[in-house]
C-alpha positions in Angstrom: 94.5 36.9 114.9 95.0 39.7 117.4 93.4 40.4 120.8 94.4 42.9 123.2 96.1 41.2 126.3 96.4 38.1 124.4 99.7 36.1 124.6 99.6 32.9 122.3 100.5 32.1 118.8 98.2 34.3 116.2 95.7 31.6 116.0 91.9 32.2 116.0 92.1 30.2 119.0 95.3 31.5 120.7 95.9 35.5 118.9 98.8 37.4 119.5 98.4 40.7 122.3 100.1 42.6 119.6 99.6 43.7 115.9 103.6 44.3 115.7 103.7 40.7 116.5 101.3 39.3 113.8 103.0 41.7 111.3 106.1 40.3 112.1 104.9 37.1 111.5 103.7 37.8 107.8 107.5 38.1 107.3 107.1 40.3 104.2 104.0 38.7 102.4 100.7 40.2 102.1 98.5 38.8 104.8 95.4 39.9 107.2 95.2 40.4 110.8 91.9 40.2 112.1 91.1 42.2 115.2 88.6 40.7 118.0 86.9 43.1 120.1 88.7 46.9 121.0 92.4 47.2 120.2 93.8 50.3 122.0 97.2 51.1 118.5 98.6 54.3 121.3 101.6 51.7 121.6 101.8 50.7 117.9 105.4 50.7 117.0 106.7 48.9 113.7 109.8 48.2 111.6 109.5 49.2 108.0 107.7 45.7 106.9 107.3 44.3 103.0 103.9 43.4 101.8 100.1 44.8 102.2 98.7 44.1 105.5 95.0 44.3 105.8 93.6 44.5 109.4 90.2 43.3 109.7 87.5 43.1 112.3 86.6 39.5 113.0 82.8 41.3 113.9 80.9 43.8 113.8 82.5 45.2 117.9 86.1 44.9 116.6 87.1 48.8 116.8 90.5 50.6 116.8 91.1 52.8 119.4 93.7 55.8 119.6 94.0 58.2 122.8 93.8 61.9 122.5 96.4 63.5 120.4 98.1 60.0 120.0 100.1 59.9 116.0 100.5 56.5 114.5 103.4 56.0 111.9 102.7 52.8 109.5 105.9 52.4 107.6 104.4 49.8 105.2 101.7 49.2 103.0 98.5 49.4 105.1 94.2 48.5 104.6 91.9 49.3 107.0 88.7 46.9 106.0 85.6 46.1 107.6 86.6 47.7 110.9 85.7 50.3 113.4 87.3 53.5 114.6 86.9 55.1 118.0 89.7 58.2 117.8 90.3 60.8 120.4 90.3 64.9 119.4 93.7 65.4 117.4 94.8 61.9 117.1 95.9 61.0 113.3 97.4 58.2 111.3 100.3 58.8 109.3 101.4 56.8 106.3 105.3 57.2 105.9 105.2 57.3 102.3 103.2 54.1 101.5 99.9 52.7 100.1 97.2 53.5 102.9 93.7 52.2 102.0 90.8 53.0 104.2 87.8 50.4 103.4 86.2 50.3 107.1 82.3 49.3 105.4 79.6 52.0 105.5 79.5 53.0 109.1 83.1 53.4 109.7 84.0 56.4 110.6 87.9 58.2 111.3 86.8 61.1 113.2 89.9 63.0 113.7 92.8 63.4 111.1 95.0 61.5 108.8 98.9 63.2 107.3 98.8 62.1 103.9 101.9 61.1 102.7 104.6 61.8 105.6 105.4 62.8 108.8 107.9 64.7 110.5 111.3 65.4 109.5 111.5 62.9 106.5 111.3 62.2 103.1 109.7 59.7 101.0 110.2 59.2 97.4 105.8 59.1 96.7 102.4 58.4 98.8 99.2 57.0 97.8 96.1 56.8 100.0 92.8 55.1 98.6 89.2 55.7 100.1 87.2 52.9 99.4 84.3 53.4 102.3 83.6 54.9 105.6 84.4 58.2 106.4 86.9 60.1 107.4 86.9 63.6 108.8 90.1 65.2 107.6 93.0 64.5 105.4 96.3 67.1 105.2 97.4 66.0 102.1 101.1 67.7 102.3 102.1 65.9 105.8 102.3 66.8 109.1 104.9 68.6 111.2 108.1 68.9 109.3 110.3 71.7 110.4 112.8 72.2 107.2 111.5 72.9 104.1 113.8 70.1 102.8 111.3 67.4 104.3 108.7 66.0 102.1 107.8 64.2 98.8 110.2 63.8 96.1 107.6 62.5 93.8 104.1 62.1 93.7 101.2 61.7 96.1 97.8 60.5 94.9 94.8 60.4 96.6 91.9 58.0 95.3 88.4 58.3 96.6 86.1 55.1 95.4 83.7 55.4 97.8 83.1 56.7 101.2 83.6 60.2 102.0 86.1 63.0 103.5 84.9 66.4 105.6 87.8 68.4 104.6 90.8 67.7 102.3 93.9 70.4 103.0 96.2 70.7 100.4 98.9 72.0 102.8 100.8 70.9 105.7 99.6 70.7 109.2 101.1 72.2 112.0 100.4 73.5 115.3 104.0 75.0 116.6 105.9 78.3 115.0 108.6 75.8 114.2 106.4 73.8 111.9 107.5 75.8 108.8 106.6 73.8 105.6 106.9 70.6 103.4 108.1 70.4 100.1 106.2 68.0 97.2 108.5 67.5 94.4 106.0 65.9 92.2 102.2 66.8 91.4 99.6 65.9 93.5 96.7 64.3 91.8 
């Protein structure tokens, strides 16, 4: 369990402050972190990790927050489910090459943008991101903000969409400065 200003032991009585720490804490199994009340992830900050981690609203006012034009790296395999999104203009989650699953229940809804399958100057050997419900307002399926042509996907990415829906899928990379030049996928995209 996670609470924002918290400081105890990841109990439902006594939940970390963090979601680092309660990932941490999983110590590479798969496991769920459930989220009282309104969790601000600007900070968020985490070591590759092993293992899917769900986070989960405890209720119904358990939301995420991210500030304007915040960018969240998850370097492991990541579900959103049963929770709430409140996300400022150009703020985006990024999966580093890992599973992402987005399963926030009917009236979720990601209202800015997500970099499907990396970020930044790296490479990743595949992605896969699975919409189960809520919705989401924008996916760039080719990544976000490389600067070298050589940065990208060496294999596949693969987007799945159960349930829920998405405003606008770009099959392209985003970018917003003249030094942004590309992204490479070395497999298909399905």
């Amino acid at each position: 369990y996670v609470e924002a200003g918290a400081a105890g032991t990841g109990t439902s009585d006594d939940p970390f402050g963090m979601i680092e720490e309660a990932i941490y804490a999983l110590a590479g199994s798969d496991g769920t972190i459930y989220v009282y009340g309104s969790y601000e992830m600007s900070t968020f900050q985490c070591d590759p990790w092993e293992g899917m981690v769900t986070i989960s609203g405890v209720n119904a006012d358990s939301v995420l927050t991210l500030a304007e034009s915040m960018g969240i790296t998850f370097n492991g395999d990541i579900t959103f489910k049963d929770i709430n999104f409140s996300i400022g203009s150009n703020a985006h989650f990024n999966p580093q090459g890992t599973l992402m699953v987005m399963d926030g229940g009917e009236d979720s809804y990601f209202k800015s943008f997500m970099h499907l399958s990396m970020f930044g100057n790296t490479v990743v050997d595949e992605a896969d991101f699975i919409v189960n419900s809520g919705s989401i307002s924008r996916l760039d399926f080719g990544g976000g903000y490389c600067t070298s042509y050589a940065n990208g996907v060496i294999g596949d990415t693969d987007l799945t969409i159960n349930g829920g829906s998405i405003g606008t899928i770009r099959i392209s990379a985003d970018r917003y400065m003249d030094t942004h030049t590309g992204i490479s996928i070395g497999g298909n995209m399905n």
